[in-house]
C-alpha positions as CSV (number, residue, x, y, z in Angstrom):
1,X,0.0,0.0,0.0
2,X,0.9,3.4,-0.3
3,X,1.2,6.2,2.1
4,X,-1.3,8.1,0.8
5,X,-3.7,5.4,0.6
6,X,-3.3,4.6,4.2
7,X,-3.7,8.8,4.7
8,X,-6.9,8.6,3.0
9,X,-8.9,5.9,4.9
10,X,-8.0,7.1,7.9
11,X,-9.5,10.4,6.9
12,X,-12.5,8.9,5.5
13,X,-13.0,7.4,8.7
14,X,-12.2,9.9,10.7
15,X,-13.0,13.3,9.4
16,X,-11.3,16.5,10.3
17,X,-8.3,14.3,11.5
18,X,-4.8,15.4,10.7
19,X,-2.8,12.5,9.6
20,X,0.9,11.7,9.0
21,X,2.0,8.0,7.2
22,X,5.3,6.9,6.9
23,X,6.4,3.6,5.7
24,X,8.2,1.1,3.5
25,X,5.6,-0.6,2.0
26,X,4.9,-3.2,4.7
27,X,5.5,-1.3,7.8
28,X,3.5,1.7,8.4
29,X,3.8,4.6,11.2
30,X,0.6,6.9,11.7
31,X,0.6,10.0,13.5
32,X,-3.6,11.0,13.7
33,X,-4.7,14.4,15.0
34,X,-8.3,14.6,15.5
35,X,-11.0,16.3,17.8
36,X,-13.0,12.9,18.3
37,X,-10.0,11.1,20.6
38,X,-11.4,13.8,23.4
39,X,-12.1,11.9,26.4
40,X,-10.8,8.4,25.3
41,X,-8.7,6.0,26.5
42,X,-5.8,5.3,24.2
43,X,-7.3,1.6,23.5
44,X,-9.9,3.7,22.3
45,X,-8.4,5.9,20.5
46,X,-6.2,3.0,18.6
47,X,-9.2,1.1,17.6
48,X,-10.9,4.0,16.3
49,X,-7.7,4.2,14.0
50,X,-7.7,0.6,13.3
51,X,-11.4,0.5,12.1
52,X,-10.5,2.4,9.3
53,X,-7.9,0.4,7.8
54,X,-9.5,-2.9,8.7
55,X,-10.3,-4.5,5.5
56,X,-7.3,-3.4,4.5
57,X,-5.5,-5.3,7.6
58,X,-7.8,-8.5,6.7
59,X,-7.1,-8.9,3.3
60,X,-3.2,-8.5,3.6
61,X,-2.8,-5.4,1.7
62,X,-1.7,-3.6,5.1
63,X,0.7,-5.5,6.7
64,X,1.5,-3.1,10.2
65,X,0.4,-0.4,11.2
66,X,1.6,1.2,14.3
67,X,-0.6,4.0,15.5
68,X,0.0,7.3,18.1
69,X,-3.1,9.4,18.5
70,X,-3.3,13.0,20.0
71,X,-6.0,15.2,20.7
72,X,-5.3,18.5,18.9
73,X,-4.3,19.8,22.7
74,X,-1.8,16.8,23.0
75,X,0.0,17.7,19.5
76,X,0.5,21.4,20.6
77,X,1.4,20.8,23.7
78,X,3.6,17.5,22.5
79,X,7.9,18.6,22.9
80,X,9.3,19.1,19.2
């Protein structure tokens, strides 16, 4: 899969989220801003994520995905 692809389901899913992929092809790092996380736990917060990609996940096409999820108070308050 591509970046982008990964970007774009995840903002399908979850929309008004800021996202950031990174990857090789296999192995994917995601970096999702968004409002809705307010309140969760991070458990939560991941699953809301994974839900997105999840027929992606079953079919193979996504191999890993490792997820961290802020609030946007988190990422402005997150060191640099």
């Amino acid at each position: 899969m591509e970046t982008q692809a990964i970007e774009q389901l995840i903002r399908t899913g979850l929309p008004g989220a800021e996202v950031q992929v990174t990857g090789d092809g296999s192995h994917f790092d995601a970096i999702v801003i968004s409002e809705s996380f307010a309140g969760l736990t991070p458990i939560k917060k991941q699953r809301l994520v994974m839900e997105t990609v999840k027929a992606q996940l079953a079919s193979g096409e996504l191999h890993a995905l490792s997820i961290k999820t802020f609030t946007p108070a988190q990422w402005s308050a997150a060191p640099a």
